[in-house]
Structures are given as C-alpha cells and as structure tokens.
DSSP file (Angstrom, degrees, kcal/mol; ACC not computed):
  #  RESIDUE AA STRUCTURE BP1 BP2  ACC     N-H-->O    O-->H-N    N-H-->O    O-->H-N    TCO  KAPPA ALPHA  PHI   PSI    X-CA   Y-CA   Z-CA
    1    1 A X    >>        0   0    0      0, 0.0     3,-0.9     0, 0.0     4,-0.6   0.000 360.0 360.0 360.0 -24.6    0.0    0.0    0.0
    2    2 A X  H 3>  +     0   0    0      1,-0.2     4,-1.0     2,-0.2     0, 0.0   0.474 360.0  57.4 -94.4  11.4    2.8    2.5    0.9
    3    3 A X  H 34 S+     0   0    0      2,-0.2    -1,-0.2     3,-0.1     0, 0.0   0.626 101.7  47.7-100.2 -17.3    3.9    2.0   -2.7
    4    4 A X  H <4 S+     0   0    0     -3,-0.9     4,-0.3     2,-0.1    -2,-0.2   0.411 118.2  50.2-108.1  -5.2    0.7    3.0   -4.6
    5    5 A X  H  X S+     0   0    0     -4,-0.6     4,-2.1     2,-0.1     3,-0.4   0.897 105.4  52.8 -84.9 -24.3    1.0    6.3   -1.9
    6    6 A X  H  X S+     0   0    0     -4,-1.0     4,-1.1     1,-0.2    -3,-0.1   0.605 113.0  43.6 -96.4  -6.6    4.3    7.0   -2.7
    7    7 A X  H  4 S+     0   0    0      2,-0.2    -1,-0.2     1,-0.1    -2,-0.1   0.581 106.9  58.3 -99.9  -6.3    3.4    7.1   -6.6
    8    8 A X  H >4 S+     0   0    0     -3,-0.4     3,-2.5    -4,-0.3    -2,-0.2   0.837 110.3  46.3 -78.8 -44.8    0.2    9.1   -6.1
    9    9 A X  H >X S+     0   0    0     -4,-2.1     4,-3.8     1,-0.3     3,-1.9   0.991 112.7  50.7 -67.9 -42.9    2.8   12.0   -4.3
   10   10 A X  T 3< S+     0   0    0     -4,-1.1    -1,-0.3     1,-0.3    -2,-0.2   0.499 113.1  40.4 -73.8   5.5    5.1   11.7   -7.0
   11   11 A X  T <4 S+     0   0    0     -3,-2.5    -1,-0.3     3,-0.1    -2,-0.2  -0.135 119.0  53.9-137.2  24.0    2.3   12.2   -9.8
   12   12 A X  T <> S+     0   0    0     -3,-1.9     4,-1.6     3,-0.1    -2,-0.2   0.628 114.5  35.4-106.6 -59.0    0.8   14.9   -7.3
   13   13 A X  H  X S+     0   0    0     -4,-3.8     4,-1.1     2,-0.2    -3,-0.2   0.386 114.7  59.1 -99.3  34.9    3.8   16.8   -7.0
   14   14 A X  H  > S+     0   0    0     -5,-0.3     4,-2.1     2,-0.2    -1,-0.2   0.771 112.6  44.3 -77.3 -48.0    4.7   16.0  -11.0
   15   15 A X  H  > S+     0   0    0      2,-0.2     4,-3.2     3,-0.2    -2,-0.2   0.835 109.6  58.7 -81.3 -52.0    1.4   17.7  -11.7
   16   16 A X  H  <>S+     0   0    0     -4,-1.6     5,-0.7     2,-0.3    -2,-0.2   0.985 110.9  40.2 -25.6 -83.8    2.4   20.6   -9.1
   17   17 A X  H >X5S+     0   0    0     -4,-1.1     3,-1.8     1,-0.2     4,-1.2   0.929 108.2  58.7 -56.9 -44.6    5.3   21.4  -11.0
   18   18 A X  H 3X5S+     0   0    0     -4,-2.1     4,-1.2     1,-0.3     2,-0.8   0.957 113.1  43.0 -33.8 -73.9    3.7   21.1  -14.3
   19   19 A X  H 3<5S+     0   0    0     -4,-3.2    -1,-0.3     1,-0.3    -2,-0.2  -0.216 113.3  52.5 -92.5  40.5    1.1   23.9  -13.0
   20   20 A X  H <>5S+     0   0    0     -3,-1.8     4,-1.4    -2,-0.8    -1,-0.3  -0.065 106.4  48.0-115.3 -19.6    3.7   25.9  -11.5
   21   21 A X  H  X<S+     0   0    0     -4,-1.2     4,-1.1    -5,-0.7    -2,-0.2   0.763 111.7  54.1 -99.7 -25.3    5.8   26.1  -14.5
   22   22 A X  H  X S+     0   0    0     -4,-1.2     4,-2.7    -5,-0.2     5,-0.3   0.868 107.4  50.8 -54.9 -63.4    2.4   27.1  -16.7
   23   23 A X  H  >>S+     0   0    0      2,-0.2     4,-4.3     3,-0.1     5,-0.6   0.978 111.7  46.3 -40.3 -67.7    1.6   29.9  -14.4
   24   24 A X  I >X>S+     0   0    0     -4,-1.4     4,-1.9     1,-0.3     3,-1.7   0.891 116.6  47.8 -39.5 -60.7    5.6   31.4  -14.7
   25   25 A X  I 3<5S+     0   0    0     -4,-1.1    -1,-0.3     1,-0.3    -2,-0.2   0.793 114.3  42.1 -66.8 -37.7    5.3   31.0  -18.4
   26   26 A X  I 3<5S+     0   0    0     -4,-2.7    -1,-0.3     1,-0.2    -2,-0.2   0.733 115.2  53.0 -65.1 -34.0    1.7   32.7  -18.7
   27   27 A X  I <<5S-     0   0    0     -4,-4.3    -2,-0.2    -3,-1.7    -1,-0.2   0.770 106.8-128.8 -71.4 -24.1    2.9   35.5  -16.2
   28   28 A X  I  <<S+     0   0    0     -4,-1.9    -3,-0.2    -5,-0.6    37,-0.1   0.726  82.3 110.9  82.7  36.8    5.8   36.1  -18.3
   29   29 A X    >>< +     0   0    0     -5,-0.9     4,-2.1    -6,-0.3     3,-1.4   0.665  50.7  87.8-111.0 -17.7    8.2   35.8  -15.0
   30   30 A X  H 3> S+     0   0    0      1,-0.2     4,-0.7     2,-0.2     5,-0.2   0.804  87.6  57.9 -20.9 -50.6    9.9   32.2  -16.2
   31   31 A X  H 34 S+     0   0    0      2,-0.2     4,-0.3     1,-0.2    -1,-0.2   0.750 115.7  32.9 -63.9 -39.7   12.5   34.8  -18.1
   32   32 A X  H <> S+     0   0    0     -3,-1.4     4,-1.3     1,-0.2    -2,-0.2   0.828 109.7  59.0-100.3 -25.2   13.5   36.5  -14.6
   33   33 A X  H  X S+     0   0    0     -4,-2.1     4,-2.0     2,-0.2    -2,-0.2   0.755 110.4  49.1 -57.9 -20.3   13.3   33.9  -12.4
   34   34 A X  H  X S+     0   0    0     -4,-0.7     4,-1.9    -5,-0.2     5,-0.2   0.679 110.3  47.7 -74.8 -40.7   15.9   32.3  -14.7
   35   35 A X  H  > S+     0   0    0     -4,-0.3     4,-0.6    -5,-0.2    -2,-0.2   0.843 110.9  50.3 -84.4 -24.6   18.1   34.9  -14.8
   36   36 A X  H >X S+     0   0    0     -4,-1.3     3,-2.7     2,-0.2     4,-1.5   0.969 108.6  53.3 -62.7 -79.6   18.0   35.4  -11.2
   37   37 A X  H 3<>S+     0   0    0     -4,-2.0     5,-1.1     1,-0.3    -2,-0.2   0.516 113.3  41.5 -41.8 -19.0   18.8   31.7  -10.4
   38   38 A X  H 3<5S+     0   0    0     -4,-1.9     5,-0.5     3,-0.2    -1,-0.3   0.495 121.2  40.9 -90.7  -5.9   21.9   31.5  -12.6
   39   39 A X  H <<5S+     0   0    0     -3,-2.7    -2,-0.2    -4,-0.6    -3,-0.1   0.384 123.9  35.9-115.8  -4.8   23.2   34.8  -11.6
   40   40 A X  T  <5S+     0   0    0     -4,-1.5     4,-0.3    -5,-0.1    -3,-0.2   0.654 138.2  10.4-130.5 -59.2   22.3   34.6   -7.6
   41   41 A X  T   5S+     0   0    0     -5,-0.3     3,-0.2     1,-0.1    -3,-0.2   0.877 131.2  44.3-117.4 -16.2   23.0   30.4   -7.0
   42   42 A X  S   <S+     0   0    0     -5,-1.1    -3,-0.2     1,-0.2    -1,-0.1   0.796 127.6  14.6 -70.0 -21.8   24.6   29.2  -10.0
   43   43 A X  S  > S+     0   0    0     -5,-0.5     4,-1.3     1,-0.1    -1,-0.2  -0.432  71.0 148.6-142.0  66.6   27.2   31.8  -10.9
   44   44 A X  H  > S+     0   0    0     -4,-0.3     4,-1.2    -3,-0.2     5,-0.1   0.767  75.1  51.9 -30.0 -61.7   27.6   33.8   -8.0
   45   45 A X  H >> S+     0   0    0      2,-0.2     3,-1.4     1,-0.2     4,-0.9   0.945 112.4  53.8 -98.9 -72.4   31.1   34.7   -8.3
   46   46 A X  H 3> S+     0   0    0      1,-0.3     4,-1.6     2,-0.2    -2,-0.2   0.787 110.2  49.3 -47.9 -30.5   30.0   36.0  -12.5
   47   47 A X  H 3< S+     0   0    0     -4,-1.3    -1,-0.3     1,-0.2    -2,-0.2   0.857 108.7  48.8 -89.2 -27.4   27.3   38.1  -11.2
   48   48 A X  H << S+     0   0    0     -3,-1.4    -1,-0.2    -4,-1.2    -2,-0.2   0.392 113.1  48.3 -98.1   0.1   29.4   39.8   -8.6
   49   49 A X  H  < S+     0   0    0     -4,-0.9     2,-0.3     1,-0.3    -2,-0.2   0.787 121.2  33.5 -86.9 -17.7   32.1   40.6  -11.0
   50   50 A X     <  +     0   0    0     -4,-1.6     4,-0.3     1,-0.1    -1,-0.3  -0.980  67.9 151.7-123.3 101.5   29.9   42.0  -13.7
   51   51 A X  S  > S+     0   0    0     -2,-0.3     4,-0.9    -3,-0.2     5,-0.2   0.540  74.1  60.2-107.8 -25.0   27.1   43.7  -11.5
   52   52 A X  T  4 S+     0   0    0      2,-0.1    -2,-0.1     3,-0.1    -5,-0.0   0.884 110.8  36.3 -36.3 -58.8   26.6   46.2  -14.5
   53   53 A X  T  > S+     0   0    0      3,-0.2     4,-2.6     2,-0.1    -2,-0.1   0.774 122.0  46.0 -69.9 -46.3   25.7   43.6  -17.0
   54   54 A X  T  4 S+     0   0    0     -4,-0.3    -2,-0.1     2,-0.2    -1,-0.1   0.822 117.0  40.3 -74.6 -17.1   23.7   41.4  -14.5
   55   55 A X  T  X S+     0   0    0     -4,-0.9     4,-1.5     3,-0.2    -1,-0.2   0.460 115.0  56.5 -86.5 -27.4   21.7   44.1  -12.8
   56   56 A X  H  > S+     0   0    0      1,-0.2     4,-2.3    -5,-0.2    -2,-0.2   0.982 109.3  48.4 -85.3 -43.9   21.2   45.8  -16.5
   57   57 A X  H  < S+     0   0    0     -4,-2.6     4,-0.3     2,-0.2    -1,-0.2   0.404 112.6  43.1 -93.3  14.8   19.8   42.6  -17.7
   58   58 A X  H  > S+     0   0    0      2,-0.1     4,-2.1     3,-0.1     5,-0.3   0.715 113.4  52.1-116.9 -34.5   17.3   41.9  -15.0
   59   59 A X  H  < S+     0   0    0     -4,-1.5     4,-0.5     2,-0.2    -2,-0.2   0.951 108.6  52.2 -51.7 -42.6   16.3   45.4  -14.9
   60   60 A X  T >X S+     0   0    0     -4,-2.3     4,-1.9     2,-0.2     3,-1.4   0.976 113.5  42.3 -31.0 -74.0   15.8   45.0  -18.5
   61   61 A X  H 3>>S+     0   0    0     -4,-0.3     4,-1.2     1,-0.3     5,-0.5   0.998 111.1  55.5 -49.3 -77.6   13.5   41.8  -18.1
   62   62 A X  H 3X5S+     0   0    0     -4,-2.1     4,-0.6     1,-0.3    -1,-0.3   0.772 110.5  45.9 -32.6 -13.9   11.8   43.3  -15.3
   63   63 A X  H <>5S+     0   0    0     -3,-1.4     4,-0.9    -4,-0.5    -1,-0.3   0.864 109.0  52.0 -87.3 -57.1   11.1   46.0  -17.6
   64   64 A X  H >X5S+     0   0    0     -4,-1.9     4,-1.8    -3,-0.3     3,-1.0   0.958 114.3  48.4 -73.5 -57.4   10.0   43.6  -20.6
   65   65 A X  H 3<5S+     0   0    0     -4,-1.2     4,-0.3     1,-0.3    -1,-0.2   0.820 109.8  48.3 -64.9 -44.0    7.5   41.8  -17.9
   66   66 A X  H 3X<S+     0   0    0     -4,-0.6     4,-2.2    -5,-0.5    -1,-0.3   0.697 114.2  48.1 -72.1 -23.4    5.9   45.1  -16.4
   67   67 A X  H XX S+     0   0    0     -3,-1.0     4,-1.3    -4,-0.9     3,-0.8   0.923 106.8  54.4 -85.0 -81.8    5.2   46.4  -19.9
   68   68 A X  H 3< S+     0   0    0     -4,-1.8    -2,-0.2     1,-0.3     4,-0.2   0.663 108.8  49.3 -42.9 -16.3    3.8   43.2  -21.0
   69   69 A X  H 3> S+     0   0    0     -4,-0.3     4,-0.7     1,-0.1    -1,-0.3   0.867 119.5  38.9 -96.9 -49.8    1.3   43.4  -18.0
   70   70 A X  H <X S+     0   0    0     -4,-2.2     4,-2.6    -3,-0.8    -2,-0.2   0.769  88.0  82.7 -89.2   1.3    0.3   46.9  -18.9
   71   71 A X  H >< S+     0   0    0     -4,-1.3     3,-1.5     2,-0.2     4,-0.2   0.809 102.1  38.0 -37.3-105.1    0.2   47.0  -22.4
   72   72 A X  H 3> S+     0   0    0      1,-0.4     4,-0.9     2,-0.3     5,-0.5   0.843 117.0  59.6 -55.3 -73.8   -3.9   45.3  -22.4
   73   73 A X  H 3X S+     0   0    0     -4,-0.7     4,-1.2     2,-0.2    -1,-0.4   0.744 112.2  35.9 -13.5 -81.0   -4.4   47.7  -19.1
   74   74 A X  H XX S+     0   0    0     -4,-2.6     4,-1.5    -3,-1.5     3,-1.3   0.826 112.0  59.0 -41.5 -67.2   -3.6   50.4  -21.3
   75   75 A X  H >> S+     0   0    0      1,-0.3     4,-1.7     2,-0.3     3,-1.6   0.784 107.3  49.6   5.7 -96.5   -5.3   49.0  -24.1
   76   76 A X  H 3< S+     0   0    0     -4,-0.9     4,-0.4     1,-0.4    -1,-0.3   0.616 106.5  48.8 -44.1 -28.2   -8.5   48.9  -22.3
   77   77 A X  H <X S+     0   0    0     -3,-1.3     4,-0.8    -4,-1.2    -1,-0.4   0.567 104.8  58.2-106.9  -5.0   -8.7   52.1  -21.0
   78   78 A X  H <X S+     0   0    0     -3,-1.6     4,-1.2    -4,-1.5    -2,-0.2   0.574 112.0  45.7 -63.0 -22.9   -7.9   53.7  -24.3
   79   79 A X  H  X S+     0   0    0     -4,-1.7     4,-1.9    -5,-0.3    -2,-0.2   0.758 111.5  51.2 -78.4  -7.4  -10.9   51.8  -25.5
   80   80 A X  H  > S+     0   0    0     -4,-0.4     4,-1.0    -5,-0.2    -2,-0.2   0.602 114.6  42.1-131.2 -36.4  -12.9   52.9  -22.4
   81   81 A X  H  X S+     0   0    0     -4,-0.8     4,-3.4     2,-0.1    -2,-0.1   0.775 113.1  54.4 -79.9 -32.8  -12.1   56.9  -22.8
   82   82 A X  H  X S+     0   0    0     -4,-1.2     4,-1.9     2,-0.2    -2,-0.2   0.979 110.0  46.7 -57.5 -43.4  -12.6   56.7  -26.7
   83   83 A X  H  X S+     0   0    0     -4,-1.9     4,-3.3     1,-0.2    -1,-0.2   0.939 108.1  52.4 -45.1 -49.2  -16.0   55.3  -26.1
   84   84 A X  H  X S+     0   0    0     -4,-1.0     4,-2.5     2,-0.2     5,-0.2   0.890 107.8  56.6 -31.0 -60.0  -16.5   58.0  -23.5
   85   85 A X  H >X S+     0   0    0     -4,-3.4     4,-1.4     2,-0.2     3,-1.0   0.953 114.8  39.6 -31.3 -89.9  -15.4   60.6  -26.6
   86   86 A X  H 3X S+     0   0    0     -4,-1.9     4,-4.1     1,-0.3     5,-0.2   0.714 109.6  53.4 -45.9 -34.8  -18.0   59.3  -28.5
   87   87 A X  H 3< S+     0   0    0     -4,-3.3     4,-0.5     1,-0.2    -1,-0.3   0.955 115.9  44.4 -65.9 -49.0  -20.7   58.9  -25.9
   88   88 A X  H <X S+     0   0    0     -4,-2.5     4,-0.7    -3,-1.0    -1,-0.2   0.462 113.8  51.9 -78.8  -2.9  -20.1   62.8  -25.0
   89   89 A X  H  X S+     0   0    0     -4,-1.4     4,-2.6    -5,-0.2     5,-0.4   0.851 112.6  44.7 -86.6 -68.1  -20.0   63.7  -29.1
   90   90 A X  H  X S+     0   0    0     -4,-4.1     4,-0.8    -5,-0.2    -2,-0.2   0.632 113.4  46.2 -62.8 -10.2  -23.4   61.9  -29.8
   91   91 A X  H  > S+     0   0    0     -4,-0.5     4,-1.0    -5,-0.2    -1,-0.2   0.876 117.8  49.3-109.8 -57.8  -25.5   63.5  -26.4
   92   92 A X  H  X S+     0   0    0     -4,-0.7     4,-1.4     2,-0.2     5,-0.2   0.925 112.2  46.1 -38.2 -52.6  -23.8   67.1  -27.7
   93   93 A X  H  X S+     0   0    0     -4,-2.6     4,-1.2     1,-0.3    -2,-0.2   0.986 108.0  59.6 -61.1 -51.3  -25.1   66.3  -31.4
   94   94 A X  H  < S+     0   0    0     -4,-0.8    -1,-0.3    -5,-0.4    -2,-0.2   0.418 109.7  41.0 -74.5  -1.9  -28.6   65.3  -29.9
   95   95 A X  H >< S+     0   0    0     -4,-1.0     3,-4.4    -3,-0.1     4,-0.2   0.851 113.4  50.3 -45.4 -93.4  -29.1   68.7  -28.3
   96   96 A X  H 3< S+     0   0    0     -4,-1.4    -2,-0.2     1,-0.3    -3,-0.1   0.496 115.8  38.0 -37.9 -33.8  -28.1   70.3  -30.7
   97   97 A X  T 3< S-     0   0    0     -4,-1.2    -1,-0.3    -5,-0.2    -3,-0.1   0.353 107.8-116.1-116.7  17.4  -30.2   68.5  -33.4
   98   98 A X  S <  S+     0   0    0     -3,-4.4    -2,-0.2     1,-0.3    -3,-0.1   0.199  75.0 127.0  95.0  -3.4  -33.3   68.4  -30.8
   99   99 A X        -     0   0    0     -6,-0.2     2,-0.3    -4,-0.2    -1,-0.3   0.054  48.9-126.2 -76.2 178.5  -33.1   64.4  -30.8
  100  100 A X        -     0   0    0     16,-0.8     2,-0.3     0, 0.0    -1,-0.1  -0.905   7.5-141.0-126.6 167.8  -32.8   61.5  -28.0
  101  101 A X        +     0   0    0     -2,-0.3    14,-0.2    14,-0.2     3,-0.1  -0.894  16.2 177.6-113.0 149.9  -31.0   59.0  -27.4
  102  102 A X        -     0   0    0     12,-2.2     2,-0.2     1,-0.7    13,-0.2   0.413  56.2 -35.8-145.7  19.7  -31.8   55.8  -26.1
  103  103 A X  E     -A  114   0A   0     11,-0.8    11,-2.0    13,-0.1    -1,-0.7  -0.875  40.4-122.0 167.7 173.3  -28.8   53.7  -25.9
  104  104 A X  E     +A  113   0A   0      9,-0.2     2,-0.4    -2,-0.2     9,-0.2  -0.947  18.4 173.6-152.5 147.6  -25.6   52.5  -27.0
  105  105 A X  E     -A  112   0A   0      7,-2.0     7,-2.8    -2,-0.2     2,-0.4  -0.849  27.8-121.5-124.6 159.0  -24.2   49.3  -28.0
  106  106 A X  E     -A  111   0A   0     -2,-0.4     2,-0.4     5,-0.3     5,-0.2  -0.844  20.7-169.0 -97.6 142.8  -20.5   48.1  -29.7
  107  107 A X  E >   -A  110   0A   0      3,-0.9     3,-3.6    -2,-0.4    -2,-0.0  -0.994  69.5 -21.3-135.4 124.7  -20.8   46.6  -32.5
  108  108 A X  T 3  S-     0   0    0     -2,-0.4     3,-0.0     1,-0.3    -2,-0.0   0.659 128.1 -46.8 -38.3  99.7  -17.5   45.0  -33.5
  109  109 A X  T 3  S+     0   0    0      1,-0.0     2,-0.5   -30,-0.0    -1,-0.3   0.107 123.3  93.4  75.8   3.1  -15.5   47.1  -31.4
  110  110 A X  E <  S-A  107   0A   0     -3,-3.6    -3,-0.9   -27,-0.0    -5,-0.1  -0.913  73.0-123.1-123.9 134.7  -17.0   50.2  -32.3
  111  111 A X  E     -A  106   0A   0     -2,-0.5     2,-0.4    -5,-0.2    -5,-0.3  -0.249  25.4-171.0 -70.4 128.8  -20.0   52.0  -30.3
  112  112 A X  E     -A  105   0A   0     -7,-2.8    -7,-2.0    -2,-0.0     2,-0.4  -0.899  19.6-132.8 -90.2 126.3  -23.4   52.9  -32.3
  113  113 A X  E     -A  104   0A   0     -2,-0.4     2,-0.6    -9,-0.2    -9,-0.2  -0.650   7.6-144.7 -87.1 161.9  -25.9   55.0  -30.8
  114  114 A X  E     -A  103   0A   0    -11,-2.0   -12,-2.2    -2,-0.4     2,-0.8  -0.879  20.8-163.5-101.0 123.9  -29.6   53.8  -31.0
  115  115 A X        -     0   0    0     -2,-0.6   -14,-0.2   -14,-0.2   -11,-0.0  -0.858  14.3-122.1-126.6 122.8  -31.4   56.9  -31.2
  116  116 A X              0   0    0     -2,-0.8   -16,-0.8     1,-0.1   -13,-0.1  -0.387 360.0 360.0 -60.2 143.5  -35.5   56.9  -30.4
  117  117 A X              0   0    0    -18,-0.1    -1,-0.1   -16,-0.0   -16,-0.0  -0.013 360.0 360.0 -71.8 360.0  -37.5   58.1  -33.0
C-alpha cells in the first residue's frame, strides 16, 4: 500500500510542478526567475564581477515583464475613454439636433448609438 501512496505523491507533486511552471510561463516571470537563479546560485562569483551587466539585464527583463502586463491595461482604457469621446460627441449632437437617445451598443468594437424616433 505504501507503494501505490508513494506514486500518487510523486504524480501529485509531477502535476504541481507542471502547474507551476504554466503559471511562470503565462505570467511572463519564467525569463527573470531564470536569470535570477543563474546569476544569484549558479554563478555567483560572474554576477558579482559584472554587476553592471547582470543588474542591466534583470532590470531589462523586469522591464520587458511590467510592460507586457500593462500593455492590455492600457489597451483597455484607451478603448474605455474613446468610447466615452463618442458617448459625449453623440449626447452634444442630440441637443443640438433636438433628438434622443436611447442607448448604445459596440458593435464590433465600435459604439453605435440607438437613437429613439
């Protein structure tokens, strides 16, 4: 019996690492955790002669990673003030031209008003 437990933990923590090693790669930290671990316990002694080069290329990476997380941030909220543009263009035009409005929907990716009759 302690042979069919000891292959359940090993295909537990097989599966573990498997869906720890998805996460890094999908967070986009795999690239600095790498660079960390060879420069802080595999080559100690290279990373503290070249602290320029090793420091410049994890700030780099750290760089690459933080962009890559707010790039779609950004993204969204440039979509989320243009609508806003539009929404305040179309309620200005519908004074002005005595109409209503009575909704608005995106239609792919760009808002239409619905305007009552």
């Amino acid at each position: 019996m302690k042979f069919v437990i000891q292959i359940g933990v090993l295909l537990l923590a097989l599966s573990l690492l498997l869906l720890a090693f998805k996460l890094l790669v999908k967070s986009r930290l795999l690239p600095l955790l790498i660079w960390c671990g060879l420069g802080w316990k595999l080559y100690p002694q290279w990373s503290a002669a070249h602290p320029f080069i090793f420091y410049g290329v994890l700030a780099l990476l750290a760089l690459v990673t933080a962009f890559s997380w707010l790039g779609p941030w950004l993204e969204r909220r440039r979509e989320e003030k243009r609508f806003e543009n539009h929404v305040r263009s179309e309620a200005a035009r519908a004074r002005a031209e005595g109409r209503t409005i009575s909704g608005f929907k995106v239609e792919n990716g760009v808002p239409v008003t619905i305007w009552r009759d």
